[in-house]
N, CA, C and O atoms as a Maestro MAE file, in Angstrom:
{
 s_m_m2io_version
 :::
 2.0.0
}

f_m_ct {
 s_m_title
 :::
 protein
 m_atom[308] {
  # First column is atom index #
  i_m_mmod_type
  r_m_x_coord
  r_m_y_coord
  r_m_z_coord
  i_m_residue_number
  s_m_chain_name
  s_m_pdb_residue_name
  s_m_pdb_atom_name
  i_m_atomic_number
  :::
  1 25 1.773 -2.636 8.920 1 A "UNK " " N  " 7
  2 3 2.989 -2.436 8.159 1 A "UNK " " CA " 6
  3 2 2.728 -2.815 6.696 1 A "UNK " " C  " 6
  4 15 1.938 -3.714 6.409 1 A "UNK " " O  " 8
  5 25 3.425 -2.093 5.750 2 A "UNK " " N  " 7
  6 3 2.847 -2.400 4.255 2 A "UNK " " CA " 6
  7 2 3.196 -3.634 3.937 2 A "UNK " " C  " 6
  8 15 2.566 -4.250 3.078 2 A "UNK " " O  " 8
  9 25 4.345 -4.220 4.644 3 A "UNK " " N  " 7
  10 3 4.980 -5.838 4.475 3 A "UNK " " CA " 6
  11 2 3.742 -6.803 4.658 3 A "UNK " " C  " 6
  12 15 3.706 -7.920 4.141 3 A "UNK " " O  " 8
  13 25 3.125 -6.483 5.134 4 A "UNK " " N  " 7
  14 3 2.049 -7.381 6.457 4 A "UNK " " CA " 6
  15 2 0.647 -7.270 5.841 4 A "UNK " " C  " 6
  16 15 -0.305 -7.794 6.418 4 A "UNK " " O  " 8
  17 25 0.475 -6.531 4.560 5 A "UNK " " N  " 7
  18 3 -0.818 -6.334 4.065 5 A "UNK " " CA " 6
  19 2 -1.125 -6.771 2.129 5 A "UNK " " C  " 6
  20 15 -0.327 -6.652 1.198 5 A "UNK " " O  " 8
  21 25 -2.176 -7.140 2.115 6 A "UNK " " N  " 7
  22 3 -2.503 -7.631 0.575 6 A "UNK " " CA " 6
  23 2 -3.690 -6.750 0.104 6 A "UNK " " C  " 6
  24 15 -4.511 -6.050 0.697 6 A "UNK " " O  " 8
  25 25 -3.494 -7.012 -0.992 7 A "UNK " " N  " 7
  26 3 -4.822 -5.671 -1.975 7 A "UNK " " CA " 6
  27 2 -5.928 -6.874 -2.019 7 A "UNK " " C  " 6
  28 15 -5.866 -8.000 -2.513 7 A "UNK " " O  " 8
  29 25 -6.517 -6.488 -1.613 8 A "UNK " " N  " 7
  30 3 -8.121 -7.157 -1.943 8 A "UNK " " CA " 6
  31 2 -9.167 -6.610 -3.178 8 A "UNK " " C  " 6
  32 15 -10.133 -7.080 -3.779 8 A "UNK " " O  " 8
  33 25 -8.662 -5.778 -3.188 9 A "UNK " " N  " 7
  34 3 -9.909 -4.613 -4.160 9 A "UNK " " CA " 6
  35 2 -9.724 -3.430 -4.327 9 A "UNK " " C  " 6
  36 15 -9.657 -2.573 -3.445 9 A "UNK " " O  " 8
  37 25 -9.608 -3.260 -5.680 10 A "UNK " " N  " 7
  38 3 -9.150 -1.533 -5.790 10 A "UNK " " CA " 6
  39 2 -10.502 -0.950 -6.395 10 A "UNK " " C  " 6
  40 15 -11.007 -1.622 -7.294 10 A "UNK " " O  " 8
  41 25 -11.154 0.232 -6.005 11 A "UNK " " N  " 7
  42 3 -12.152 0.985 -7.210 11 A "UNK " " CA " 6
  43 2 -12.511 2.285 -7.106 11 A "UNK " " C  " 6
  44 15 -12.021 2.718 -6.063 11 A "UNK " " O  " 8
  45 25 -12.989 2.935 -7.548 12 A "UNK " " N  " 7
  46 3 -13.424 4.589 -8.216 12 A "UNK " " CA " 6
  47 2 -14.301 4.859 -7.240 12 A "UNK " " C  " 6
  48 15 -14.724 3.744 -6.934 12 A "UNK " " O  " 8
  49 25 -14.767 5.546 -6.652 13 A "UNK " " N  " 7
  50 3 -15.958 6.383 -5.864 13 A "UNK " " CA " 6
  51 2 -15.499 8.288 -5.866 13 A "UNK " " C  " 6
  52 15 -14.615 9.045 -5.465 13 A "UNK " " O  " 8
  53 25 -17.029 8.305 -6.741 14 A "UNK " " N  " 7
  54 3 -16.851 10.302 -7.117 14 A "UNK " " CA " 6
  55 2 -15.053 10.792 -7.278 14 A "UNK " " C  " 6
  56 15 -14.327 11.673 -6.818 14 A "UNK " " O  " 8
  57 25 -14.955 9.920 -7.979 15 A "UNK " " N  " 7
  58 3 -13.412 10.352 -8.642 15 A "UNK " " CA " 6
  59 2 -12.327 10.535 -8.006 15 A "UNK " " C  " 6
  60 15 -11.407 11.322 -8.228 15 A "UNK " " O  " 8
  61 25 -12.549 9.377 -6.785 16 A "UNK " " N  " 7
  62 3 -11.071 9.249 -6.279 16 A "UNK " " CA " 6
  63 2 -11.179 7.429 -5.840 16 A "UNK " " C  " 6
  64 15 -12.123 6.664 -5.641 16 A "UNK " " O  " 8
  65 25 -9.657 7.287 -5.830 17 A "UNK " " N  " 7
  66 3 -9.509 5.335 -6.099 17 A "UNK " " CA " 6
  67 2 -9.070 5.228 -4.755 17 A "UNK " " C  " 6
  68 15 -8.184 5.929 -4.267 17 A "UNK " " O  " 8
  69 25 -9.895 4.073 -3.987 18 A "UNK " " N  " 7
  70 3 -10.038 3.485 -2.896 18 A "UNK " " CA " 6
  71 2 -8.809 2.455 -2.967 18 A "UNK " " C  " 6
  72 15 -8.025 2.863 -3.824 18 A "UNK " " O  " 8
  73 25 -8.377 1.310 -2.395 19 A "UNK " " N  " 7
  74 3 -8.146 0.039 -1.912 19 A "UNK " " CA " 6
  75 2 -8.125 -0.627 -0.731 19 A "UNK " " C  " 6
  76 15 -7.510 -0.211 0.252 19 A "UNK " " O  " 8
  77 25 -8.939 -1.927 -0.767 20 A "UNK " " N  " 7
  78 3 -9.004 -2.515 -0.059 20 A "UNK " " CA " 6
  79 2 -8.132 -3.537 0.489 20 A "UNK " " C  " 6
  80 15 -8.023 -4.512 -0.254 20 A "UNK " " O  " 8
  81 25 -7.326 -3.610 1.833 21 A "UNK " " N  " 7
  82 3 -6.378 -4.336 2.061 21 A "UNK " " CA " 6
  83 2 -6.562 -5.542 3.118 21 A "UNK " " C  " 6
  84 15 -7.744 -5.484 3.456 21 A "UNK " " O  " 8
  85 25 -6.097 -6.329 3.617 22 A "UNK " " N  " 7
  86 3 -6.128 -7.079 4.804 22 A "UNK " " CA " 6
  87 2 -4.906 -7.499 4.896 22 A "UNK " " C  " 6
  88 15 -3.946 -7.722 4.159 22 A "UNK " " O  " 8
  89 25 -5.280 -7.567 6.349 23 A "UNK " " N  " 7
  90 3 -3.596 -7.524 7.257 23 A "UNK " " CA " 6
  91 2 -3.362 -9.322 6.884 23 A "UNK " " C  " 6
  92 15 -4.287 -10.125 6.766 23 A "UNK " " O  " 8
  93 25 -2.232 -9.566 6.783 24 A "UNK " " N  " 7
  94 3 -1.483 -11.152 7.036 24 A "UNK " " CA " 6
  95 2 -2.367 -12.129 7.552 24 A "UNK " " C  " 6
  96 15 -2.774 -13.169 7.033 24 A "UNK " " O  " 8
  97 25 -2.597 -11.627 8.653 25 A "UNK " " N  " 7
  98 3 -3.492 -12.569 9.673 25 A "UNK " " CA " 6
  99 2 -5.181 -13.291 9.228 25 A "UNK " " C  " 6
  100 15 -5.878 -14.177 9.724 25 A "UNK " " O  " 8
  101 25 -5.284 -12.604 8.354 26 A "UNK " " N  " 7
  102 3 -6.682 -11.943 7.785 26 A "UNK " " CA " 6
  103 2 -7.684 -11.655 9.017 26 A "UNK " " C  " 6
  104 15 -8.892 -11.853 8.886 26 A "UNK " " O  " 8
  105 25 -7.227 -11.264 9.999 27 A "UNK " " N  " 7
  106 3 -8.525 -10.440 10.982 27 A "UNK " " CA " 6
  107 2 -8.584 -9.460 10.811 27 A "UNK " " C  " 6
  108 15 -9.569 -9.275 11.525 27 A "UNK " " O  " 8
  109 25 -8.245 -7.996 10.230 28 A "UNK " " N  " 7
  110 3 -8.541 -7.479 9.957 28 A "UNK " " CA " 6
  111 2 -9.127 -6.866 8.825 28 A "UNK " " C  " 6
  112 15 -9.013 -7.829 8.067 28 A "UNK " " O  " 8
  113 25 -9.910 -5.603 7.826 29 A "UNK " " N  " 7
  114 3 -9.533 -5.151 6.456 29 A "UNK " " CA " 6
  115 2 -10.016 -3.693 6.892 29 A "UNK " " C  " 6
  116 15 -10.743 -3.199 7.754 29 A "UNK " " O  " 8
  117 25 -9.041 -3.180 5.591 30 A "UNK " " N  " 7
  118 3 -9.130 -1.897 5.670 30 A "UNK " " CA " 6
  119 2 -8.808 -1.186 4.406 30 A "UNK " " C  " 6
  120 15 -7.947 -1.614 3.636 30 A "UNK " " O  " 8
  121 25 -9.737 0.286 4.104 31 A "UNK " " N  " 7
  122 3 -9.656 1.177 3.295 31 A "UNK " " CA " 6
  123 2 -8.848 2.297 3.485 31 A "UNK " " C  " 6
  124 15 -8.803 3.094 4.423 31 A "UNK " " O  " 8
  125 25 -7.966 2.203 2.033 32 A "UNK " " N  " 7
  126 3 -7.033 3.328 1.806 32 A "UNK " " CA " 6
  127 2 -7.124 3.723 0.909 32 A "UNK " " C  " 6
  128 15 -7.370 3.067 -0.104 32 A "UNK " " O  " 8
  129 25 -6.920 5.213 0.965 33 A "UNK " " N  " 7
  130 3 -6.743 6.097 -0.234 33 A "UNK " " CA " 6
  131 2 -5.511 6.965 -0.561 33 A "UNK " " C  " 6
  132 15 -4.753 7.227 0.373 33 A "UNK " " O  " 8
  133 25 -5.289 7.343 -1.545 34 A "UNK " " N  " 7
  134 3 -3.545 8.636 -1.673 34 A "UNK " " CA " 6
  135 2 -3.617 9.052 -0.832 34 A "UNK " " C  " 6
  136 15 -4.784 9.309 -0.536 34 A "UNK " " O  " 8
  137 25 -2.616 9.439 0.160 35 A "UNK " " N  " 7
  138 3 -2.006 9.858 0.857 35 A "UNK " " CA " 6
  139 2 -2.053 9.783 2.175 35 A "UNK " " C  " 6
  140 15 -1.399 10.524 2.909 35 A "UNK " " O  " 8
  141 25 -2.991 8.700 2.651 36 A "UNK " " N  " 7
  142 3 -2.527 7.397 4.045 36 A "UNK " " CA " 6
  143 2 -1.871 7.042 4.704 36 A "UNK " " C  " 6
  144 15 -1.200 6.038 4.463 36 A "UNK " " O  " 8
  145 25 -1.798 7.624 5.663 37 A "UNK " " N  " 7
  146 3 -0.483 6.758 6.397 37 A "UNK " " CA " 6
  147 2 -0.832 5.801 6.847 37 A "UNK " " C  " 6
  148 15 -1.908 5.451 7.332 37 A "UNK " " O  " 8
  149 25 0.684 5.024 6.605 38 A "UNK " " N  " 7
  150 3 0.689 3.395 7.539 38 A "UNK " " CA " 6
  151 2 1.709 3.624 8.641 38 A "UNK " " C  " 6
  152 15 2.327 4.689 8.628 38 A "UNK " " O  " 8
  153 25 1.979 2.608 9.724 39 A "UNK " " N  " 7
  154 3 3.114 2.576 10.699 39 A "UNK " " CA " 6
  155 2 4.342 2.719 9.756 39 A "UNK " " C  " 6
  156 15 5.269 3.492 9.999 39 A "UNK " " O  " 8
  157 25 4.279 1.928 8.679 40 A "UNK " " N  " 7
  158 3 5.856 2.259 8.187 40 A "UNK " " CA " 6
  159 2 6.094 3.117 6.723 40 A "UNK " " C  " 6
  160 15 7.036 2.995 5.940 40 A "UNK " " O  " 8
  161 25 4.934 4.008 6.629 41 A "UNK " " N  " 7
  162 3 4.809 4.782 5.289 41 A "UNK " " CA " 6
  163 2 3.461 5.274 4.957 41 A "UNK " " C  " 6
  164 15 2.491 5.316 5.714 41 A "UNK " " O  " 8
  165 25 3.542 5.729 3.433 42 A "UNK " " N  " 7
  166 3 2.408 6.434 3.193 42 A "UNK " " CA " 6
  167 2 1.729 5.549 1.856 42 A "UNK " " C  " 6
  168 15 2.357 4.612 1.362 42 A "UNK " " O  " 8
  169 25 0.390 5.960 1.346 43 A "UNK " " N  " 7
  170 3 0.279 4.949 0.153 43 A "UNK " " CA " 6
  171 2 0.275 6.907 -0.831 43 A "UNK " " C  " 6
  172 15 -0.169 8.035 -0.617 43 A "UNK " " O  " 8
  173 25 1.001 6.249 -1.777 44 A "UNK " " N  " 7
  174 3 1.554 7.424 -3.387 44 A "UNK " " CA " 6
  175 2 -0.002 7.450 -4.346 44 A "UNK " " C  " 6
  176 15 -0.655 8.337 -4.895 44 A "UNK " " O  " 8
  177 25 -0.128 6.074 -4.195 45 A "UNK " " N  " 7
  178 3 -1.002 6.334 -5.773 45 A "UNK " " CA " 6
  179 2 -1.314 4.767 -5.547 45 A "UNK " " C  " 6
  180 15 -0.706 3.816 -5.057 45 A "UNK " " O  " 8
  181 25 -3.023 5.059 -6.371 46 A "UNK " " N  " 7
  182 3 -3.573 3.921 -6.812 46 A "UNK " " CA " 6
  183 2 -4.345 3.704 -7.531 46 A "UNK " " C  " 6
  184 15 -5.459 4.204 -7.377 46 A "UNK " " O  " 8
  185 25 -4.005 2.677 -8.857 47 A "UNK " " N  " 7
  186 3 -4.039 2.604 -10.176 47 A "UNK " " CA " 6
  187 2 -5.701 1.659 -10.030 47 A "UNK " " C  " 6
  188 15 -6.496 1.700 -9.090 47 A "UNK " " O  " 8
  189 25 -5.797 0.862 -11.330 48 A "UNK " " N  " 7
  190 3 -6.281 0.371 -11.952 48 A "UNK " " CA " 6
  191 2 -6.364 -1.456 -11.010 48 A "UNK " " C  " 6
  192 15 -7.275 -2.246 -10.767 48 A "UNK " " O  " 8
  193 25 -5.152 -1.429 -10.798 49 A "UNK " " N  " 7
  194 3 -4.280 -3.099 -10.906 49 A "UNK " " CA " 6
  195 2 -3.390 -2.566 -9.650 49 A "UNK " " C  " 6
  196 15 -3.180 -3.590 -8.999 49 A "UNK " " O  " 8
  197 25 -2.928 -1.762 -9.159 50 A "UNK " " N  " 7
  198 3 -1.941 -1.727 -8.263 50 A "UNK " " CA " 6
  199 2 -1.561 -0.284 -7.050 50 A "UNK " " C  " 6
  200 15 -1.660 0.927 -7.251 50 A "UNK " " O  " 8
  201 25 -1.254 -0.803 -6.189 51 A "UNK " " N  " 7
  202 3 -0.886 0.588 -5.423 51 A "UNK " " CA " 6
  203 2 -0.017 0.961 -4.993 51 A "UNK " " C  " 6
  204 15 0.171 0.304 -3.969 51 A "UNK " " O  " 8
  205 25 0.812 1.747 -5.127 52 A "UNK " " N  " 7
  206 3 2.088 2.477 -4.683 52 A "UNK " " CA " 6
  207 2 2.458 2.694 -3.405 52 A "UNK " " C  " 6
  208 15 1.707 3.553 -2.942 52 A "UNK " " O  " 8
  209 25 3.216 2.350 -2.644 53 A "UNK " " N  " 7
  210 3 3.551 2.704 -1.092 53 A "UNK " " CA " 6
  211 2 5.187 3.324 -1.517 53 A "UNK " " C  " 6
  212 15 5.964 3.150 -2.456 53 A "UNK " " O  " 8
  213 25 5.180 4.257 -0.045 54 A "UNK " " N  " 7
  214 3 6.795 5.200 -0.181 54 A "UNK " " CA " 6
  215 2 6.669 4.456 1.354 54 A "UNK " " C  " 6
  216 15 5.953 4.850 2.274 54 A "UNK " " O  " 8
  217 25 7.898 2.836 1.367 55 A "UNK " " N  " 7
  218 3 7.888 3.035 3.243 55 A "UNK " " CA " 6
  219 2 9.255 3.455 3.492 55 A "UNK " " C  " 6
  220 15 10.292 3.356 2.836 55 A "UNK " " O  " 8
  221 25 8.907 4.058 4.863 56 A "UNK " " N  " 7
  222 3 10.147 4.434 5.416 56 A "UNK " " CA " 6
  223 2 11.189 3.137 5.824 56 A "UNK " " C  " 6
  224 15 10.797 2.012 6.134 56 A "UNK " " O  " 8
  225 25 12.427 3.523 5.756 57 A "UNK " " N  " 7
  226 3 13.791 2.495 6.134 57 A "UNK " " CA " 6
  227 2 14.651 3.038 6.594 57 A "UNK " " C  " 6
  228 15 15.422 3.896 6.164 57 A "UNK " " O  " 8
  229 25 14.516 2.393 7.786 58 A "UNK " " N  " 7
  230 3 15.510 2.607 9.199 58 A "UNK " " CA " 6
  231 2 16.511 1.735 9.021 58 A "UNK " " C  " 6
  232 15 16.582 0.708 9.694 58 A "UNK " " O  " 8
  233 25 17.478 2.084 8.001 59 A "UNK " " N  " 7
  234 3 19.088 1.729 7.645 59 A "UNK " " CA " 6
  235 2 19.930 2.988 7.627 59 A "UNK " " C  " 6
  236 15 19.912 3.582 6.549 59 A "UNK " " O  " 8
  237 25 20.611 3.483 8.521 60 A "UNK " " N  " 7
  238 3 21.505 4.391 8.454 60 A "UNK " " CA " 6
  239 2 22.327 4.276 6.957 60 A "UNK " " C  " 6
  240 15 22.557 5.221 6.202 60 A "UNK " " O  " 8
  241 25 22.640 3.077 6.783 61 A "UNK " " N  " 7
  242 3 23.458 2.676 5.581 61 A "UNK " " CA " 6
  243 2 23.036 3.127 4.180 61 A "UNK " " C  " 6
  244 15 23.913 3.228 3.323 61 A "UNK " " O  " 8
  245 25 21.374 3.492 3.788 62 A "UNK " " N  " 7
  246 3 21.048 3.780 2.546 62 A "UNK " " CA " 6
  247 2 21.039 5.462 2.809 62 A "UNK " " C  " 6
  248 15 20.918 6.196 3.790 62 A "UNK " " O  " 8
  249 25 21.240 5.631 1.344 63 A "UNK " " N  " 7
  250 3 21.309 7.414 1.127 63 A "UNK " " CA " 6
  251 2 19.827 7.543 0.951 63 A "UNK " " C  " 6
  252 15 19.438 8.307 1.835 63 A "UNK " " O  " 8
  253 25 18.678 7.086 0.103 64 A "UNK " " N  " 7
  254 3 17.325 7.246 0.457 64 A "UNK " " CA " 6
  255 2 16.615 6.706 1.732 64 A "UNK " " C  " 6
  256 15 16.553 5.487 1.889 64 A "UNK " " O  " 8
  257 25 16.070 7.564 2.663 65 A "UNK " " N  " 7
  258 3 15.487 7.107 3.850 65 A "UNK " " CA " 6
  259 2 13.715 6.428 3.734 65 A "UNK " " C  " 6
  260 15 12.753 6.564 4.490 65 A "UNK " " O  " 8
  261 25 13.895 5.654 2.377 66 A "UNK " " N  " 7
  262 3 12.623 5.723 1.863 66 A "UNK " " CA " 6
  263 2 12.916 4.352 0.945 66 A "UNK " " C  " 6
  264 15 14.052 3.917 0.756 66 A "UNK " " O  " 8
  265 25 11.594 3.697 0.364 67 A "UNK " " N  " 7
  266 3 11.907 2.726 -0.652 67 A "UNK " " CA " 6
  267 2 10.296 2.919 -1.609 67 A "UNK " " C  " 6
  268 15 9.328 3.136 -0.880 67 A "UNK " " O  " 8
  269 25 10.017 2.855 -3.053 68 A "UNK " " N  " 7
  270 3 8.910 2.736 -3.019 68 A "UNK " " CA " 6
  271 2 8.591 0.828 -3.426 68 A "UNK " " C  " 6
  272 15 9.274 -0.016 -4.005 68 A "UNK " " O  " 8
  273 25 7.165 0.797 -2.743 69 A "UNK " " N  " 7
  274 3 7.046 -0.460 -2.753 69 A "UNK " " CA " 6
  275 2 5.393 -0.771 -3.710 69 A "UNK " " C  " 6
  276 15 4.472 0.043 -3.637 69 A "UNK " " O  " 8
  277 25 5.304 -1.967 -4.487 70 A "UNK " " N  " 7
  278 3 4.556 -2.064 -5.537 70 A "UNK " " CA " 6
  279 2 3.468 -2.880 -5.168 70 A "UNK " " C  " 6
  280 15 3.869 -4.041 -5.087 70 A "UNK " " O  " 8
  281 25 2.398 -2.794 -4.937 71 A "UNK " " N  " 7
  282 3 1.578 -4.122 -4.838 71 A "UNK " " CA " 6
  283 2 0.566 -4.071 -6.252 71 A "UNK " " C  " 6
  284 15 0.110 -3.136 -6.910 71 A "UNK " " O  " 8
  285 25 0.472 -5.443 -6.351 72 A "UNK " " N  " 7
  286 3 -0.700 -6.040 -7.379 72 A "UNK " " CA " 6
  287 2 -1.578 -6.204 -7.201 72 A "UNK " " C  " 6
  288 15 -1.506 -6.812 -6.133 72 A "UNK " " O  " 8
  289 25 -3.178 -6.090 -7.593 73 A "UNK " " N  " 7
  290 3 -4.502 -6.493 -6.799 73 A "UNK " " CA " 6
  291 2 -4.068 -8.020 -7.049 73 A "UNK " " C  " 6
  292 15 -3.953 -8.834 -6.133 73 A "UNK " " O  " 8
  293 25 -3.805 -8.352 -8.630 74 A "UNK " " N  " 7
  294 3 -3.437 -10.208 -8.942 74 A "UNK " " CA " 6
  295 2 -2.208 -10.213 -9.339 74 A "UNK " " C  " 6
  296 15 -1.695 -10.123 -10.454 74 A "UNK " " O  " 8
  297 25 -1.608 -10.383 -7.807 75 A "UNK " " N  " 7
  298 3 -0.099 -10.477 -8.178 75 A "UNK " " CA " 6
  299 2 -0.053 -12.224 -9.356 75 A "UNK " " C  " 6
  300 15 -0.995 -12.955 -9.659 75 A "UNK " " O  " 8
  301 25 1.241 -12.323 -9.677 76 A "UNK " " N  " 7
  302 3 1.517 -13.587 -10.563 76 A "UNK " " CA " 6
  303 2 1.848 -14.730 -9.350 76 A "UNK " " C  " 6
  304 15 2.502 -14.455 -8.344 76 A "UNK " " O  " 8
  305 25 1.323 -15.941 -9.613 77 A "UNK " " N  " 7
  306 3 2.407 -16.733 -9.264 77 A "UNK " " CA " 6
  307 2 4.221 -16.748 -9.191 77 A "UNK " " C  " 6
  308 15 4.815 -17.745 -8.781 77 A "UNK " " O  " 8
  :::
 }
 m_bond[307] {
  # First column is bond index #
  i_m_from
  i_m_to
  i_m_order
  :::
  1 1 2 1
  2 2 3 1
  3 3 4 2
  4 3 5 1
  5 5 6 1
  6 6 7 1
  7 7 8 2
  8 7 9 1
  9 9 10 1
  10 10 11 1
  11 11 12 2
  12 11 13 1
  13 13 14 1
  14 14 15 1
  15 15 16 2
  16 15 17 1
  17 17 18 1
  18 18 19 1
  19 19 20 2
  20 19 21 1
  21 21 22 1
  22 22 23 1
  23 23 24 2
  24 23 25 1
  25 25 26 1
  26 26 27 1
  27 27 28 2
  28 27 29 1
  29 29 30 1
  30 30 31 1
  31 31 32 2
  32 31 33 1
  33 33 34 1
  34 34 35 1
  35 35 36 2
  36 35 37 1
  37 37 38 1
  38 38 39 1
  39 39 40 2
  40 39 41 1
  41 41 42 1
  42 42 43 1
  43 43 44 2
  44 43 45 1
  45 45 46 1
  46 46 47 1
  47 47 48 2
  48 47 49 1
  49 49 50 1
  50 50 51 1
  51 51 52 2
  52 51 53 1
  53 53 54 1
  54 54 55 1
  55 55 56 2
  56 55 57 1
  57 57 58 1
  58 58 59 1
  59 59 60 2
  60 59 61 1
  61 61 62 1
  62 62 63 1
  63 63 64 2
  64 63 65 1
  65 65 66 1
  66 66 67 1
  67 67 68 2
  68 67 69 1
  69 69 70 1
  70 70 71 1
  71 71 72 2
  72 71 73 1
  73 73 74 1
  74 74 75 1
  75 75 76 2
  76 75 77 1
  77 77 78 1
  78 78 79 1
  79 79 80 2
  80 79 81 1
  81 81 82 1
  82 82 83 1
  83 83 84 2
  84 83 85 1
  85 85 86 1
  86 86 87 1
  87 87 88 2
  88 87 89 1
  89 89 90 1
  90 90 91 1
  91 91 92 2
  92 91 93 1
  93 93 94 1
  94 94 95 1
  95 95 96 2
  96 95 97 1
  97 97 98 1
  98 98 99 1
  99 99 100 2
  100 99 101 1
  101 101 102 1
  102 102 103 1
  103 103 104 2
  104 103 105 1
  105 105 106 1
  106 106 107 1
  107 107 108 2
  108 107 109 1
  109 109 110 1
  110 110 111 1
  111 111 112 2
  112 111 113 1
  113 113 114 1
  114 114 115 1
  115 115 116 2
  116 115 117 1
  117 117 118 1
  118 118 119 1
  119 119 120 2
  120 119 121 1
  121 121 122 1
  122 122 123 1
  123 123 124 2
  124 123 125 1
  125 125 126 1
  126 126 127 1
  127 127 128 2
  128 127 129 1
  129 129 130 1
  130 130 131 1
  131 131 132 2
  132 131 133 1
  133 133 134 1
  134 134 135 1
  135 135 136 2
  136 135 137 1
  137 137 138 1
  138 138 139 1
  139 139 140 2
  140 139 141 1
  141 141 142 1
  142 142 143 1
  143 143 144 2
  144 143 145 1
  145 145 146 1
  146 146 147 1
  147 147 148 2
  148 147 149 1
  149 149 150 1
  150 150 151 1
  151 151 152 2
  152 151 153 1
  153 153 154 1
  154 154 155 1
  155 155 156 2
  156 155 157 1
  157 157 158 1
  158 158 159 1
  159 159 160 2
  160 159 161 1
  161 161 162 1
  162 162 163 1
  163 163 164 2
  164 163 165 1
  165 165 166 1
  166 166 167 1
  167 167 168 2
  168 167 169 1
  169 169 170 1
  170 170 171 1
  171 171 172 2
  172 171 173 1
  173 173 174 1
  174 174 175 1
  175 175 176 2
  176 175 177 1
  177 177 178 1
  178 178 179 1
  179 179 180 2
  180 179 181 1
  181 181 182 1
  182 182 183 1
  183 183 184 2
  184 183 185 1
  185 185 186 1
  186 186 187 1
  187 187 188 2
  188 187 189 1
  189 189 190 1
  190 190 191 1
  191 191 192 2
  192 191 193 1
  193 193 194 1
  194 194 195 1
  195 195 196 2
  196 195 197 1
  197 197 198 1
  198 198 199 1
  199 199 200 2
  200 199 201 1
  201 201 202 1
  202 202 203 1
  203 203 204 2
  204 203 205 1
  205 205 206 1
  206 206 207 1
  207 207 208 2
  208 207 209 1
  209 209 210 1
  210 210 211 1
  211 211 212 2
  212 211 213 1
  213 213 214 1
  214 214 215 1
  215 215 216 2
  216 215 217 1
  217 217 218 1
  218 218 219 1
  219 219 220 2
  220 219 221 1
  221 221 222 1
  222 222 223 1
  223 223 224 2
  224 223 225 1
  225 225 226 1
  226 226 227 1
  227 227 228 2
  228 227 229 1
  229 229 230 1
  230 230 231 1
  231 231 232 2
  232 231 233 1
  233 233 234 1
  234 234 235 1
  235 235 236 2
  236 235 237 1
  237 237 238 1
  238 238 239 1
  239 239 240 2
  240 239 241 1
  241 241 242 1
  242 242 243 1
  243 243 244 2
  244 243 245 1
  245 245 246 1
  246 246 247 1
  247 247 248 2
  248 247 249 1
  249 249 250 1
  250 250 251 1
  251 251 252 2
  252 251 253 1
  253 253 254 1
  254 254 255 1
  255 255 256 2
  256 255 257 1
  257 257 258 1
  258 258 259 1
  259 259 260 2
  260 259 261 1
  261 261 262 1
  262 262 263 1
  263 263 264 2
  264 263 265 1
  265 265 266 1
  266 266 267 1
  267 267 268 2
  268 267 269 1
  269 269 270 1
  270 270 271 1
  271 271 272 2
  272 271 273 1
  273 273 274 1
  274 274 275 1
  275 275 276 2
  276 275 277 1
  277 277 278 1
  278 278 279 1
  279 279 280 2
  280 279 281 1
  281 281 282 1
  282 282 283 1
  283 283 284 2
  284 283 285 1
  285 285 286 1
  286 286 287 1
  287 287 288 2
  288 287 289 1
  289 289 290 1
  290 290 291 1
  291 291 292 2
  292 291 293 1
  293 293 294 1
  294 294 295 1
  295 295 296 2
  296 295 297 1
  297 297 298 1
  298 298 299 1
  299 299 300 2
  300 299 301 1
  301 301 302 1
  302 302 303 1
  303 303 304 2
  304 303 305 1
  305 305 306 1
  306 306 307 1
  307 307 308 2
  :::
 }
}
């Protein structure tokens, strides 16, 4: 789930941008690239410093069935 995962490492290979993530737990890691799916979404784009997720949201209540979500390779304190 994109909630459940941290950027470890973002970089370039033959002109398309990788990132490297690990799950919460840290037993796992794993490589993603644009247009990835996760259990709860897809990854949009990935920058320099950060990667874009569109996850899905199972709230009848919102008019977008979607949220986009931001991660930092160095988030701030």
């Amino acid at each position: 789930m994109i909630d459940e995962i941290d950027i470890q490492g973002i970089f370039q290979l033959k002109g398309r941008m990788f990132a490297q993530v690990q799950t919460s737990n840290k037993e796992k890691s794993y490589l993603i690239q644009e247009g990835d799916h996760l259990y709860d979404g897809e990854v949009v784009s990935i920058a320099t410093n950060e990667v874009v997720f569109k996850q899905v949201v199972n709230d009848p209540s919102v008019i977008k069935p979607f949220r986009e979500v931001v991660k930092k390779l160095n988030p701030e304190p």
